[in-house]
N, C-alpha and C positions, 0 to 999 in steps of 0.2 A: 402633398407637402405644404402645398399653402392652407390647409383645413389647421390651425390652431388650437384645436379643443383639447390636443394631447398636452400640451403644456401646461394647463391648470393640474390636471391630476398626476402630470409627473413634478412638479414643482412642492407641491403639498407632501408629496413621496419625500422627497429629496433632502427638505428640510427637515421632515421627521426623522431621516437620517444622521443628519447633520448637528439638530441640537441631541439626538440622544447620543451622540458621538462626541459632543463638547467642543467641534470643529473650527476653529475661529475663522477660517478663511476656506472658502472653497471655489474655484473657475470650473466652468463647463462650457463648452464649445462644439457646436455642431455643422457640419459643411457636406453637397452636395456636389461633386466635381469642382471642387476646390473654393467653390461660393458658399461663406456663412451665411447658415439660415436664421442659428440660433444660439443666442450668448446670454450667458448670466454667472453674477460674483452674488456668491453667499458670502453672506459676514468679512471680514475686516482685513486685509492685509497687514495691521498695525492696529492691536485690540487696544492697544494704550491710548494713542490719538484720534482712534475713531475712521482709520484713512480704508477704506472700499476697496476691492479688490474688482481688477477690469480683464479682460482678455489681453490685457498688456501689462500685465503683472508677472514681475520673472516671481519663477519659482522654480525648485529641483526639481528634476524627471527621473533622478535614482536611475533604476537597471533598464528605463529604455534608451540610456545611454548605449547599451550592447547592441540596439539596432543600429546605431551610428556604426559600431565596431566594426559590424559584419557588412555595413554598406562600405568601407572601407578597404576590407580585406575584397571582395567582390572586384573594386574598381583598379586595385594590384594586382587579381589574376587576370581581368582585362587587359593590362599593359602587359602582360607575360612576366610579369616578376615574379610570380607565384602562381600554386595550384593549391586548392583548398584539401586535395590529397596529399599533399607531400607533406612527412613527416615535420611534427612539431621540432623535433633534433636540426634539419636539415639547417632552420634558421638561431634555435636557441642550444646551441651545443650544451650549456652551463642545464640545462633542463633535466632532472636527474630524479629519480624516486629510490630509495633507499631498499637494495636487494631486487631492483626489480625491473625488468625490460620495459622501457617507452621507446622503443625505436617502433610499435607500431602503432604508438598514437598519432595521431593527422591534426592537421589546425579543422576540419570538416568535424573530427569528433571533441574537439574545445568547442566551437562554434554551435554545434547540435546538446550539449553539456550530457556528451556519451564517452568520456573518456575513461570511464571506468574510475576515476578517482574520488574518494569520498567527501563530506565536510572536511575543511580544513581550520586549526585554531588560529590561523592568520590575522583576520579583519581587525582586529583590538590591535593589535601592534603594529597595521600599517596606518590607523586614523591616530594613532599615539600622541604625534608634533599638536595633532589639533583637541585631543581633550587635555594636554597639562595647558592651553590656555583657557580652557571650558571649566567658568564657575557652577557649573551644576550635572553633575557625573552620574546620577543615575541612570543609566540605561538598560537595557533588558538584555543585550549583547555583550553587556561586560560583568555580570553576576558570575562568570566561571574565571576571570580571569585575575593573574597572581603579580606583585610587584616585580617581578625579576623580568619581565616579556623584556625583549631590544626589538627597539621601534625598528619598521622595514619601512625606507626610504625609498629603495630602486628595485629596477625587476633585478637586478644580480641579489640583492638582499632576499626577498622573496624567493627565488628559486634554488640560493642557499639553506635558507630555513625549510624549502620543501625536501631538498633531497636528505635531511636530516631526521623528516618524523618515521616515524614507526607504524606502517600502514600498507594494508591489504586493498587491492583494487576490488570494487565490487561486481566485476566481472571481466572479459576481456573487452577492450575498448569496440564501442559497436554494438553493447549489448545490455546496458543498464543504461536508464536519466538520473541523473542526479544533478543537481541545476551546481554550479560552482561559481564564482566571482571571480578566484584564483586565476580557473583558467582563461578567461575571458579578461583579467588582466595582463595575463601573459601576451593576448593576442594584439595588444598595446603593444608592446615591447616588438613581436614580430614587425609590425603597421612601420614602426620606428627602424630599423634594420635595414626592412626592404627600403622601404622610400629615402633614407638618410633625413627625415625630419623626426621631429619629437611627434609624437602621437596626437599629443593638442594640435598644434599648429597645421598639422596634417586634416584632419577635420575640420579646423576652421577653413582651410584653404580651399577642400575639393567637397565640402559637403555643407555647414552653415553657411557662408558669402552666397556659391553658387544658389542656393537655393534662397536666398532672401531671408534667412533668419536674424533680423536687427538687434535682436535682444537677447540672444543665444550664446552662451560661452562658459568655458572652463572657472574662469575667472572673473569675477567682478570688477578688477579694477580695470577691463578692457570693455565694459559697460559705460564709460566714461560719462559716470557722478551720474547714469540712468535714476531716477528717484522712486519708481514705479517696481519696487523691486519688496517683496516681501520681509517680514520677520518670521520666523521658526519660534515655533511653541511643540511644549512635550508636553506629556500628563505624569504626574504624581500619583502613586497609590500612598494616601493621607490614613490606611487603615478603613474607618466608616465611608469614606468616600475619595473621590478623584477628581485630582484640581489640573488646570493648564496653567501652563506658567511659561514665559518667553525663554528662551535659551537662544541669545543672539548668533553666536559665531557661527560659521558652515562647518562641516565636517570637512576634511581636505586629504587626500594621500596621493600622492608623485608618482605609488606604485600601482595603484588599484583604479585612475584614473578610466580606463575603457571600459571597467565595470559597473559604474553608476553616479559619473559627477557632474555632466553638462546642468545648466541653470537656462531655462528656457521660459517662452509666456505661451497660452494658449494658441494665442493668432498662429506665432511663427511653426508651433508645431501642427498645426492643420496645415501650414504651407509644405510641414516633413511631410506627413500622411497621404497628403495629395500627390506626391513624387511617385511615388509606389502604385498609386490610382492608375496613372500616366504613361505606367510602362516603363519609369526612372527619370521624366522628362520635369522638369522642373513648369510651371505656369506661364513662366516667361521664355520658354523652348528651350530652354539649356539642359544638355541632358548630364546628368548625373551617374545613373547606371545603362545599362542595354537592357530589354524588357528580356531577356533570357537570364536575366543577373537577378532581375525582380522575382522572374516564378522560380529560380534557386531558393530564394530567400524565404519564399510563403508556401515553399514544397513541404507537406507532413513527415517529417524523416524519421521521430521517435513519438511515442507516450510521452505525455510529461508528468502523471501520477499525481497532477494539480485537480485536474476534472477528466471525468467519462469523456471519452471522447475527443480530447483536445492533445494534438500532438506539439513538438517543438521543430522552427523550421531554423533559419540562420539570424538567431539575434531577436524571435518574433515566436508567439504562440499562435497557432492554427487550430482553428475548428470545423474543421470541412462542413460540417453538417449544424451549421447556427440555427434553427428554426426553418430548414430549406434553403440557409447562403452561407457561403465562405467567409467566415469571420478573421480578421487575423490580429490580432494586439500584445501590449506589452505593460506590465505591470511596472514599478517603482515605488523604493519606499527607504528610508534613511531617517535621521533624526529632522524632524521638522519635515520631513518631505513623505507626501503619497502622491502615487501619480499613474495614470492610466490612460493610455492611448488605444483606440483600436478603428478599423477600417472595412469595407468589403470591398474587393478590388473587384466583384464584376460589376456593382454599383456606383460605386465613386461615393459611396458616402460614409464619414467619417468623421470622429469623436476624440476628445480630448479633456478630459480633469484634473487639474491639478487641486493641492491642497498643502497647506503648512504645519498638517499635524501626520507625526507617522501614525500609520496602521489606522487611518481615520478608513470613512464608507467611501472613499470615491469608487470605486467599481459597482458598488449599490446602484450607485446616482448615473454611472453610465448606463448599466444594465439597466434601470428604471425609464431611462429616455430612451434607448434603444426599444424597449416593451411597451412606453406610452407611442412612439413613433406609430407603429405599426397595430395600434389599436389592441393590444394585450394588456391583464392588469401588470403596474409598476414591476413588483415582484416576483411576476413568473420567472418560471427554470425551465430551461430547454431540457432536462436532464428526466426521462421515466424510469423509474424503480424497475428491476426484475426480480428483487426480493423483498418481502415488506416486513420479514418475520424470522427471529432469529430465537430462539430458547436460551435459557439461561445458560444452561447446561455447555450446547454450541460456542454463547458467548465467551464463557470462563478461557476459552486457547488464547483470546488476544490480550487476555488483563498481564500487565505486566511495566517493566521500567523502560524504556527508550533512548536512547543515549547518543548525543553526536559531538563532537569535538566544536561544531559551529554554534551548539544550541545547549548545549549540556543533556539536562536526561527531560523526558517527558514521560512523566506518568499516568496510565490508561487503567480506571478502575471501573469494576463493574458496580453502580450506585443504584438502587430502585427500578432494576432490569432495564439499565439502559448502560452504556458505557462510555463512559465520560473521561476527556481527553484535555489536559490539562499542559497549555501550550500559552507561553511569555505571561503568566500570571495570570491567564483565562481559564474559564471550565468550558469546554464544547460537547455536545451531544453526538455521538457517530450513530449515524442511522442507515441501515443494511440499505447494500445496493444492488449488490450481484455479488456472486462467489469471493469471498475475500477483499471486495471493496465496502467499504461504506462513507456516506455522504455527511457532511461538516456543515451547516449554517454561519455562517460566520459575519460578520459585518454587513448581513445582509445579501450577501451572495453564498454561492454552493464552493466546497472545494470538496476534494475527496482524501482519503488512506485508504490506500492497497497494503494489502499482507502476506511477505513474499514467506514462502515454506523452504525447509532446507530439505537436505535429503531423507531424512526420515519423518517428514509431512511437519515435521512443527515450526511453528510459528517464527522468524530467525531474524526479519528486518520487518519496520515499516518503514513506506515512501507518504512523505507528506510533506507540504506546502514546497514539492520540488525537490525536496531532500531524502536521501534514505538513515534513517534511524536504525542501530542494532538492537535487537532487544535485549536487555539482562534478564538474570535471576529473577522467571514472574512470583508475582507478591499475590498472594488469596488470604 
């Protein structure tokens, strides 16, 4: 670890990432049983003034807020207030799907995102309060959405609008991933129930303080005038090219809060990272969780249909098989916000990026330190083909439309024998992997699409970037 030489050629990686990303700001942070070895701020925290971005730069962490969630619900079934089996009903009676039995979904399958429930067209109307003050409304999340939405404020708002839509489970709970926000918002609401505090306040109290997170919070005005705190930049599609441009305000919703809104800096989440290292023990012995509550957490329980091989544990992705180690991390991603954490809990060593543009390369940049680390070039993939070779003919099953109520439709066409998959205004290449999966390039890293078959073998869903897609009427 003290040999340096990986740093020059992951650093040169990085930033090729980075400027062909337009990224204005990026942290990266690297630690070793809880000791930074290595820090570094690409570009600006504030492109305007020129102000540098440090390892004490807040910035959003998006949906690894959901590891916060699930270290919460963990530290309630500890006190006996709860069991991660017992029925989602038992706490949220209002909890309702229209025509349809949830008495056997569990807070275990919200937490595992196996409850069988599909995208939901929620997201737009619970951030609502915070785009009518948002001077610049492009987003790629809201191209399906109509002026009559009523913003949802509370989980009662939310779980009346759920038991309202018109929707088929994608199998019985326990037996499909499909990643949700929803319900990992809902598991907010439960946090609040059991405990009789609000769901913020409850993680500030038994999980940022305890563990020394200075700059960590719901809310910025409990930052108290922190000035190390970034701005949020989007990209514009200009037609011939793509610009950044600041977009100040956060995004904000009361109801979706356990699904991706803490504001954190590098340091403080290497201090998270390391809790998990520890067995739930914080650096300074305070424990947090019981090391039985940690291997719940980093247990493989489903597929997540994101990559080969990587399953979903409580709040945390796992990849048992990282290059020969147990990998376990969490992506994030919001307006102005990308963010990646990940860990190996038999090593103690662990990773941190944030960034203030969505959908920027920070998982490139991790995965590139993680490959320079270990003396691999920047861009390897853990991931080996079992098919390299698909015919035309073969390929024509999966061309067709894709459709989710979270993303609207994705269309997959067969272009110059290859097939190409056309996702938030990108074109992607699928490249065969094994029977019905094929491998995505994307930002620099691999992700995948599975192609589930219905009962008469054709082609009925795909699962991608976590979600499953139905397919419509294919187009040739």
């Amino acid at each position: 670890m003290q040999n340096n030489e990986w740093i020059d050629s992951f650093e040169k990686y990085a930033q090729k990432w980075i400027t062909k990303g337009q990224v204005p700001g990026v942290c990266l942070g690297i630690a070793k049983n809880g000791q930074i070895f290595y820090k570094n701020g690409f570009g600006f925290r504030n492109v305007e003034r020129q102000l540098g971005v440090t390892i004490d730069t807040v910035f959003g962490i998006g949906s690894i807020t959901k590891s916060f969630t699930c270290v919460a619900v963990m530290q309630l079934q500890e006190a006996g207030k709860l069991s991660v089996h017992d029925p989602v009903v038992k706490y949220l009676p209002e909890f309702r799907l229209k025509n349809l039995d949830v008495g056997q979904i569990t807070i275990h399958h919200f937490m595992t995102n196996t409850s069988g429930i599909p995208p939901l067209p929620t997201f737009f109307a619970s951030v609502m309060r915070s785009l009518e003050e948002n001077e610049v409304d492009d987003h790629p999340f809201l191209q399906n959405q109509t002026d009559d939405t009523v913003p949802i404020d509370t989980y009662e708002d939310l779980m009346s609008v759920i038991s309202t839509l018109d929707l088929e489970l994608l199998g019985p709970p326990g037996t499909e991933f499909s990643y949700s926000n929803d319900c990992f918002a809902l598991l907010g609401a439960i946090i609040e129930r059991v405990s009789g505090k609000s769901y913020e306040a409850y993680v500030k109290e038994h999980i940022i303080a305890p563990i020394g997170m200075e700059h960590t919070s719901f809310f910025m005005e409990e930052l108290n005038r922190y000035e190390n705190i970034t701005n949020l930049y989007i990209m514009r599609d200009k037609g011939d090219h793509k610009e950044v441009i600041p977009s100040p305000n956060w995004w904000d919703t009361s109801s979706f809060r356990a699904a991706g809104f803490i504001k954190s800096t590098v340091r403080d989440m290497l201090r998270y990272t390391d809790m998990f290292c520890k067995g739930g023990l914080t650096t300074g012995g305070k424990r947090i969780l019981t090391p039985e509550s940690v291997q719940q957490m980093i247990t493989p329980y489903f597929p997540t249909d994101m990559v080969p091989g990587q399953f979903y544990g409580y709040g945390l992705v796992i990849t048992p098989d990282y290059h020969g180690k147990k990998l376990v991390e969490h992506s994030g991603g919001l307006k102005g916000i990308a963010a990646q954490m990940c860990f190996f809990p038999e090593t103690g060593l662990a990773g941190v990026a944030l960034s203030n543009l969505e959908l920027s390369p920070v998982l490139a940049v991790m995965t590139g330190a993680l490959n320079s680390l270990e003396n691999r070039p920047p861009e390897s993939s853990h991931l080996i083909s079992k098919i390299d070779f698909l015919s035309e003919e073969a390929m024509h099953q999966f061309v067709g439309d894709y459709q989710s109520s979270e993303f609207g439709t994705l269309p997959l066409r067969l272009e110059n024998g290859q097939l190409v998959l056309c996702f938030l205004g990108e074109n992607y290449v699928l490249r065969p992997f094994a029977e019905d999966i094929f491998v995505v390039r994307a930002f620099g890293t691999d992700c995948s699409a599975r192609f589930i078959r219905g009962a008469k073998n054709e082609i009925v869903r795909m699962a991608f970037a976590g979600r499953q897609f139905s397919k419509e009427v294919a187009t040739y």
